[in-house]
C-alpha positions as CSV (number, residue, x, y, z in Angstrom):
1,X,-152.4,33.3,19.8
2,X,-149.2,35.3,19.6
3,X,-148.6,38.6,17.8
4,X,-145.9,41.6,17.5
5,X,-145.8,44.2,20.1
6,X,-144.5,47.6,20.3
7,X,-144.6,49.8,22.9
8,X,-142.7,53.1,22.7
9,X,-142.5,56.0,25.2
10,X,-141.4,59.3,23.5
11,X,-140.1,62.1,25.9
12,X,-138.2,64.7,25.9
13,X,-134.5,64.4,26.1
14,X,-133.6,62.1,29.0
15,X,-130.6,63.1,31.7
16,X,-127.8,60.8,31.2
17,X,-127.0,59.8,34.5
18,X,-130.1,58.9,36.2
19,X,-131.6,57.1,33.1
20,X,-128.6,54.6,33.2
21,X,-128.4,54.5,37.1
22,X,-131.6,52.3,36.1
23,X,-130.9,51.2,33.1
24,X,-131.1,47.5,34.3
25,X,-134.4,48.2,36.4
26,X,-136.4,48.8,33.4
27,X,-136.9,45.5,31.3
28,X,-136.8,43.8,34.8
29,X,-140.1,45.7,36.6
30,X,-141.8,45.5,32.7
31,X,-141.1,41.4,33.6
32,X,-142.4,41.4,37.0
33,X,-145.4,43.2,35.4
34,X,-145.8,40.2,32.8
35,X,-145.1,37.9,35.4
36,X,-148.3,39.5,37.5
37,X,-150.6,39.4,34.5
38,X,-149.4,35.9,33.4
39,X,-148.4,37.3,30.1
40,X,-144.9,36.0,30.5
41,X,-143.3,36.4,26.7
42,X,-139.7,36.8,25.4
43,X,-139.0,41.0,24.8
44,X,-136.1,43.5,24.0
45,X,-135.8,46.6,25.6
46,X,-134.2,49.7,23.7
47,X,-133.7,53.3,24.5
48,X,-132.3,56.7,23.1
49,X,-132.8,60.2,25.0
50,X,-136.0,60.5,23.1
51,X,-137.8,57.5,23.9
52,X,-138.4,54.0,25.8
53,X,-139.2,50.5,23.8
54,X,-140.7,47.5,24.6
55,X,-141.0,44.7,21.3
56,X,-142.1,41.7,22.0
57,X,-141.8,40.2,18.6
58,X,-144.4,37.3,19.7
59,X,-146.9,38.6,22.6
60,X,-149.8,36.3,23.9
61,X,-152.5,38.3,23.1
62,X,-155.2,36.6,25.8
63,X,-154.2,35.3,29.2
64,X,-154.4,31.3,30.0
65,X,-157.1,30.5,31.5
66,X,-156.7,29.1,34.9
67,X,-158.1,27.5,37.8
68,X,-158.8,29.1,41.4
69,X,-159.8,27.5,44.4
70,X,-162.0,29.1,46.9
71,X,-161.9,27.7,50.8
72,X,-164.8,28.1,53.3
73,X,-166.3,27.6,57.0
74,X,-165.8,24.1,58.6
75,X,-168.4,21.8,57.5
76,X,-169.4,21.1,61.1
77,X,-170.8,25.7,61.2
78,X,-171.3,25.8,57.9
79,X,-174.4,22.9,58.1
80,X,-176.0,22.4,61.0
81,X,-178.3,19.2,61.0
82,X,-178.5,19.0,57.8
83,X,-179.8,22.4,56.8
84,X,-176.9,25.4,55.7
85,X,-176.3,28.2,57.6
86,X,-175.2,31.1,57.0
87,X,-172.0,30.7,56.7
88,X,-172.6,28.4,54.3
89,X,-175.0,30.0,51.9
90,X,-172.3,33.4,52.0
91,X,-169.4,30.9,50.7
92,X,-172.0,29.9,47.8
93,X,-172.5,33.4,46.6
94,X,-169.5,34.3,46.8
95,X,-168.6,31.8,44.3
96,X,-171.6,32.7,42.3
97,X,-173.2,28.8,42.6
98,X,-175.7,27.1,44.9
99,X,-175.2,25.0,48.0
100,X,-175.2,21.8,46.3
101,X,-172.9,22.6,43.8
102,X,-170.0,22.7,46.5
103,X,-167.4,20.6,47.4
104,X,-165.5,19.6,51.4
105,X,-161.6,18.9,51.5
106,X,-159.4,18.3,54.3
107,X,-157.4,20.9,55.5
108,X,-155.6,21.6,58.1
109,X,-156.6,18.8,59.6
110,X,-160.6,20.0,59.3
111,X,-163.1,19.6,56.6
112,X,-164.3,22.9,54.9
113,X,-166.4,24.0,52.2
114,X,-164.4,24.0,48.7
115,X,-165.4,25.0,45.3
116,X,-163.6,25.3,42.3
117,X,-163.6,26.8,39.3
118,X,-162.1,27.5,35.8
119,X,-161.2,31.5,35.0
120,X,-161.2,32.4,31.6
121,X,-157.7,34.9,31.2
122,X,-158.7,38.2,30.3
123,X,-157.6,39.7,26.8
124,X,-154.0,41.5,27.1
125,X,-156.1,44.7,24.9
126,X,-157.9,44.8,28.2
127,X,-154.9,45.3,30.4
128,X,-151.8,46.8,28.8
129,X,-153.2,50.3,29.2
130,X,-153.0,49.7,33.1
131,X,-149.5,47.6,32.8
132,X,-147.7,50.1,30.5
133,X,-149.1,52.9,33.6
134,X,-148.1,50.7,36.3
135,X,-144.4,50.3,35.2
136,X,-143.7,54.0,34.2
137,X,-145.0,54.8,38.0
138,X,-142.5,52.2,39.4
139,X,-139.5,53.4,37.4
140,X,-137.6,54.9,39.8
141,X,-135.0,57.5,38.7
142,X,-134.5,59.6,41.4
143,X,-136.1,63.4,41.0
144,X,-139.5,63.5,38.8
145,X,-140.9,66.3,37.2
146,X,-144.2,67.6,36.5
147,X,-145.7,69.5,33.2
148,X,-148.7,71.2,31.8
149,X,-151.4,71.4,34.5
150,X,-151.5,67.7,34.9
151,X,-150.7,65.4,37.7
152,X,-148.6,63.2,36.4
153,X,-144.8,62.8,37.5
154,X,-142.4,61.5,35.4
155,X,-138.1,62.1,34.8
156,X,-139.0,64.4,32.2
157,X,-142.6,64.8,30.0
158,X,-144.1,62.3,27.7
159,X,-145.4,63.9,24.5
160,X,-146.2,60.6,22.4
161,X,-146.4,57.3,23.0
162,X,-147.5,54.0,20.7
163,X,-149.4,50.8,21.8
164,X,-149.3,48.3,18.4
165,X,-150.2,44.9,18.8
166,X,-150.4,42.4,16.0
167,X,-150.7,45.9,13.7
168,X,-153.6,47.1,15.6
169,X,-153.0,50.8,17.1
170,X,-154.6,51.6,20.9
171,X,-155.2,54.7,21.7
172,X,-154.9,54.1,25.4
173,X,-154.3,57.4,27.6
174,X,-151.2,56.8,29.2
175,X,-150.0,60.2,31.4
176,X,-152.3,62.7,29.8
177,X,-151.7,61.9,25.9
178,X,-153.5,59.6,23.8
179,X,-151.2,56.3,22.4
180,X,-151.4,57.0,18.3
181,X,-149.8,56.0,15.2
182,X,-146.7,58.0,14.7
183,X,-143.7,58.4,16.2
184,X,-140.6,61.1,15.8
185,X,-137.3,60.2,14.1
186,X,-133.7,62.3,15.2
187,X,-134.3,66.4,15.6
188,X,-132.0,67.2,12.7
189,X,-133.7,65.5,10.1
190,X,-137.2,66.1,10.9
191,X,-139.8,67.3,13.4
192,X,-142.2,66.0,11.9
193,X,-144.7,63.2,12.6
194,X,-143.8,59.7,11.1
195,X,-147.2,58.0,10.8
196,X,-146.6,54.0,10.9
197,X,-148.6,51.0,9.4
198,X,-147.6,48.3,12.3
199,X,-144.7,47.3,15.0
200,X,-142.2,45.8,12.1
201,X,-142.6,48.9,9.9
202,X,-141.5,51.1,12.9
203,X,-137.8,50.1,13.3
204,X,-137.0,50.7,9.6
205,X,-138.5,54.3,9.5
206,X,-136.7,54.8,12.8
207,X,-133.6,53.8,10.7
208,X,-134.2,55.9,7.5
209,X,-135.1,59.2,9.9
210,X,-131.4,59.1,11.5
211,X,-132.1,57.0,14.8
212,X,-130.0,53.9,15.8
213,X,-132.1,52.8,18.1
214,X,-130.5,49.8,19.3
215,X,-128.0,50.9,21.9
216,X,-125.8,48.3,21.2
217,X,-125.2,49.6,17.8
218,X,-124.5,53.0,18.4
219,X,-121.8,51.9,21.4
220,X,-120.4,49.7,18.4
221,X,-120.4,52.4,16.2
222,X,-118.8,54.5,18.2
223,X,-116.4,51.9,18.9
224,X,-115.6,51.5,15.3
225,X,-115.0,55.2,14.8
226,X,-112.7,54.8,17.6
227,X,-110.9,52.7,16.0
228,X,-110.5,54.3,12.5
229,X,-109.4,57.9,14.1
230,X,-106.7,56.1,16.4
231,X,-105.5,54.6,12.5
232,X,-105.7,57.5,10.6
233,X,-104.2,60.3,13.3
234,X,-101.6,58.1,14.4
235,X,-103.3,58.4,18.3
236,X,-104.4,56.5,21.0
237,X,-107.9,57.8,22.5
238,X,-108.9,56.6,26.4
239,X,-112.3,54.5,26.0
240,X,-113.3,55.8,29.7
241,X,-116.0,52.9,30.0
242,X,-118.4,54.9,32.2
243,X,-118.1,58.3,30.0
244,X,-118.8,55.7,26.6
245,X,-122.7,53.9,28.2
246,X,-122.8,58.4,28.9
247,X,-122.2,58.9,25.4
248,X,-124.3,56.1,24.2
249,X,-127.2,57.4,26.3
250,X,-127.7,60.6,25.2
251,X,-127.0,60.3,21.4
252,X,-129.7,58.7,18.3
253,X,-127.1,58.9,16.1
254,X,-123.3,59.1,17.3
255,X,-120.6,60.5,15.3
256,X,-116.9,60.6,17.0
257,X,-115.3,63.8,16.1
258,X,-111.7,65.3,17.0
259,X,-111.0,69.0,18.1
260,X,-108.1,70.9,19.8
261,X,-107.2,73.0,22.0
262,X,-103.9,75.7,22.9
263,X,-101.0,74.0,24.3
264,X,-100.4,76.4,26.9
265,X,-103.3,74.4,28.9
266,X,-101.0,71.5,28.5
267,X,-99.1,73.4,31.8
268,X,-102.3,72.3,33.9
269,X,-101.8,68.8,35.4
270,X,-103.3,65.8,33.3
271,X,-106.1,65.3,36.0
272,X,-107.5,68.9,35.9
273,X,-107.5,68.8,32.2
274,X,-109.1,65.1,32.0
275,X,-111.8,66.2,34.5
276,X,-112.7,69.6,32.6
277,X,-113.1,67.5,29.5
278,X,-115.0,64.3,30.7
279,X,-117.2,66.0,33.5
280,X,-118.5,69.1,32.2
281,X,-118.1,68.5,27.9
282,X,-118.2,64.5,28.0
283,X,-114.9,64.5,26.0
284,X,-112.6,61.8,25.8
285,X,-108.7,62.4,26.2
286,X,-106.1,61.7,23.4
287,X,-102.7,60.5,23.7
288,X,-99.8,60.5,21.1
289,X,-96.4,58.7,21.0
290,X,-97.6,57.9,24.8
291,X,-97.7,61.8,25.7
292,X,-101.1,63.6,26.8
293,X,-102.0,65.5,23.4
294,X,-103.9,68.6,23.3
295,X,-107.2,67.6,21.3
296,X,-110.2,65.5,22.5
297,X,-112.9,63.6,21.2
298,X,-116.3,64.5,21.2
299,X,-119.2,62.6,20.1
300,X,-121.5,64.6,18.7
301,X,-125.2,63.6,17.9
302,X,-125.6,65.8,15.4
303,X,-127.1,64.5,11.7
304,X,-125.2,66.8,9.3
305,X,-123.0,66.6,5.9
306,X,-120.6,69.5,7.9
307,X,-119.5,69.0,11.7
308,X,-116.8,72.1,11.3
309,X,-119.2,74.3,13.1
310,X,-120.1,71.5,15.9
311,X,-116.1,70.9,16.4
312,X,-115.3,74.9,16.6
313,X,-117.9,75.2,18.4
314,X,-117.1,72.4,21.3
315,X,-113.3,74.2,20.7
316,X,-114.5,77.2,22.5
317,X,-116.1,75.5,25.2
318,X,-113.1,73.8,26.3
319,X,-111.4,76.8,25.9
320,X,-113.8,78.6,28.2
321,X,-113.3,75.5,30.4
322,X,-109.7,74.7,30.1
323,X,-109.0,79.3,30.6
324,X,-111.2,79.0,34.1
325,X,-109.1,76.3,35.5
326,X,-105.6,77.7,34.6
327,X,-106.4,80.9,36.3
328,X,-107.3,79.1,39.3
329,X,-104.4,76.5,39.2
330,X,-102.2,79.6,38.9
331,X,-103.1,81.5,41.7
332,X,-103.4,78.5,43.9
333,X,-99.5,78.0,43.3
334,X,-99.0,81.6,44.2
335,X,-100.7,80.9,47.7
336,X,-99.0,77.8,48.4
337,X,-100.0,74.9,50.5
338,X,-100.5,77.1,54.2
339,X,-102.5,74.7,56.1
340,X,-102.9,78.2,58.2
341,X,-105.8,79.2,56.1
342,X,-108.1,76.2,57.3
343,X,-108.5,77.3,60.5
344,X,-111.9,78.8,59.6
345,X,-113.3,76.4,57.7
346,X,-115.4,73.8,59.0
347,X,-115.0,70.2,58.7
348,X,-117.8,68.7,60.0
349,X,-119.9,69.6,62.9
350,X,-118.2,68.1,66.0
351,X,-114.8,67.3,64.5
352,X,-113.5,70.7,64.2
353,X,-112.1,72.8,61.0
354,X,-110.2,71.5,58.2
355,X,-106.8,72.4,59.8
356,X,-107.7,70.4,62.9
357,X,-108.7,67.2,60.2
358,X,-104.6,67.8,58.9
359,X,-103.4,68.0,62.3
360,X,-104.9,64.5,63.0
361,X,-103.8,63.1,59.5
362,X,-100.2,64.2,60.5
363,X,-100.1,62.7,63.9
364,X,-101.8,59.6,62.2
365,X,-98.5,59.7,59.8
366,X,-96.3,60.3,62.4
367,X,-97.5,57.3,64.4
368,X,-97.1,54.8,60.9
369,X,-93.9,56.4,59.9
370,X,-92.6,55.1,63.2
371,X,-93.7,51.8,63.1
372,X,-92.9,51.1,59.3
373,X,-89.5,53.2,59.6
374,X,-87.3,51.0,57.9
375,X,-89.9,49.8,55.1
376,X,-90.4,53.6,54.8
377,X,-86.8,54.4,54.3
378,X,-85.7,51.8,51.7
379,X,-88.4,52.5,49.8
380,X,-87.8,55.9,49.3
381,X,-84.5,56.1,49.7
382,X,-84.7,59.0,52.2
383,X,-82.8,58.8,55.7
384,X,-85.2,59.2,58.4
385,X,-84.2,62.6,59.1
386,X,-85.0,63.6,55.7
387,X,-88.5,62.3,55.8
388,X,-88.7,63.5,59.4
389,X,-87.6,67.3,57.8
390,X,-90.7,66.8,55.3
391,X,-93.3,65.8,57.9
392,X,-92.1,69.1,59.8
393,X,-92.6,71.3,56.5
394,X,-96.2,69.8,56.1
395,X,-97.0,70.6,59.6
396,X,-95.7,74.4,58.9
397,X,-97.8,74.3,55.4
398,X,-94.6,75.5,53.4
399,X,-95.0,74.9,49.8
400,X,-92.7,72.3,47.9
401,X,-92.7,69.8,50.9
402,X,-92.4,67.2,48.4
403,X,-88.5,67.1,48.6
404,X,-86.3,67.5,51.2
405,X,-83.9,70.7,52.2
């Protein structure tokens, strides 16, 4: 017989990174654990920050029964004239039959004691509890934690968690918390409990308490919004693929969002201010008319009718960001590129300081600049004394050694 099942794993808000650096893992160990059980059925998997889901929308709910074949002692020691032996009457009960009830087949060119005999499959009631435990211990996502006083290990706690097949609730313990009938919809709309009848009824009250929980949706809706901002501000917005599955991951209900920031950060080169914004904030850089533009997207996973606080509020960030970085960028141009200063610092152990790494790099450019001279000439359209004369100023560490006296 096959019915609906839902299994969801509610946690507290998953880290980004190491939830997607196993992202494909997941639905494949929960297969290897059907596979094991022989309760091989069709399922999606779906995730937000808050919570893991199986649904199998059709789920056998007893194993097959099958067949297993049992192999004993050559007949010539298991009877002997006639009469069993030991050997003989240990195979028997091991099989849980008499003597006479078993079988000899040739193998290995020998003939042994054989029995066999038809196993009825277990109910899957009987063995999710220890399948759902099974594949949260093999989910691997690099550092675990621990919580309350128990001894569990996990990326992050487990506070709820719901077993439903075919409408019927289990209230397996699975890490320290019994499996109930209620799950949590998105923090801003509400904390409280959302008590479910079966595994269809789940998804819609999912929807109607602000989570998208199919990640596939929220990428698209982000996607959209995308879109519509680009039409409406005139702008182009970098869809940084890696920083958008980031996004996807740690929202249950994305909204895009533009802020800005002061232009006089615009004198900090694009990479610094790219990095400061999709590193540390998860923003995504804007262009306009082709040029870098000083605003930035931020997808917020807020659930409100006014997101003027949430983009003032990811404006100061930056700010705080963007304010660090110029003071550094500014006094690293006072000090200049003196390769002088490396001396002290260490490299790696047994290949000196970071000065004696440039040293090498130099020689290393030395050597291909005379053996692709003329290549190296055309190309740039330097003489070879000029390029020569810009070698020389990086050996001395002077500071505009990108163009020739």
């Amino acid at each position: 017989m096959l019915k609906p099942l839902l299994i969801e794993i509610g946690v507290e808000e998953l880290p980004a990174k190491p939830l997607l650096k196993e992202l494909l893992n997941i639905p494949k160990k929960w297969e290897k654990i059907l596979e094991e059980n022989s309760l091989v059925c069709e399922f999606d998997f779906f995730y937000t920050p808050r919570r893991l889901v199986l649904w199998h929308p059709k789920f056998l709910t007893k194993q097959p029964d099958f067949e297993e074949e049992f192999f004993g002692a050559p007949i010539d020691i298991a009877f002997v004239d006639n009469k069993p032996t030991k050997a003989a009457l240990s195979f028997a009960k091991k099989c849980g039959v008499d003597v006479k009830d078993l079988a000899c087949i040739k193998r290995s060119n020998r003939e042994v004691l054989y029995y066999k005999k038809r196993v009825k499959g277990k109910e899957s009631k009987d063995l999710l509890q220890s399948m759902i435990i099974k594949w949260l211990k093999i989910l691997d996502f690099g550092k675990s934690m621990r919580w309350d006083s128990l001894n569990y290990e996990f990326i992050r706690p487990i506070r709820w968690a719901v077993v439903n097949l075919g409408n019927t609730f289990f209230d397996y313990e699975i890490y320290g918390i019994k499996a109930s009938n209620f799950t949590y919809g998105h923090r801003s709309v509400t904390n409280q409990k959302l008590f479910i009848k079966g595994a269809k009824e789940y998804f819609d009250i999912l929807s109607k308490n602000g989570v998208i929980l199919y990640q596939d949706e929220r990428y698209k809706k982000i996607l959209d919004e995308f879109k519509s901002l680009e039409k409406k501000d005139d702008i182009k917005i970098e869809k940084d693929s890696e920083l958008l599955d980031e996004v996807v991951a740690i929202t249950e209900y994305p909204t895009v969002l533009r802020g800005e920031f002061d232009k006089k950060f615009l004198e900090l080169p694009l990479e610094v201010i790219i990095t400061s914004m999709k590193e540390h904030q998860r923003y995504f850089a804007v262009f306009k008319n082709k040029d870098f533009n000083n605003s930035f997207i931020v997808v917020s996973n807020a659930k409100t009718d006014d997101f003027s606080y949430v983009i003032k509020g990811n404006e100061r960030v930056l700010k705080a960001r963007l304010s660090d970085a110029l003071f550094f960028w500014e006094n690293d141009l006072k000090k200049g590129l003196d390769i002088e200063g490396l001396r002290d610092v260490e490299f790696m152990d047994g290949l000196g300081s970071l000065f004696d790494k440039e040293i090498r790099e130099l020689k290393v450019a030395l050597t291909l600049f005379e053996e692709y001279k003329e290549l190296i000439v055309s190309e740039l359209s330097l003489s070879s004394g000029e390029i020569r004369a810009l070698i020389e100023r990086a050996k001395r560490g002077e500071g505009d050694y990108c163009t020739p006296d």
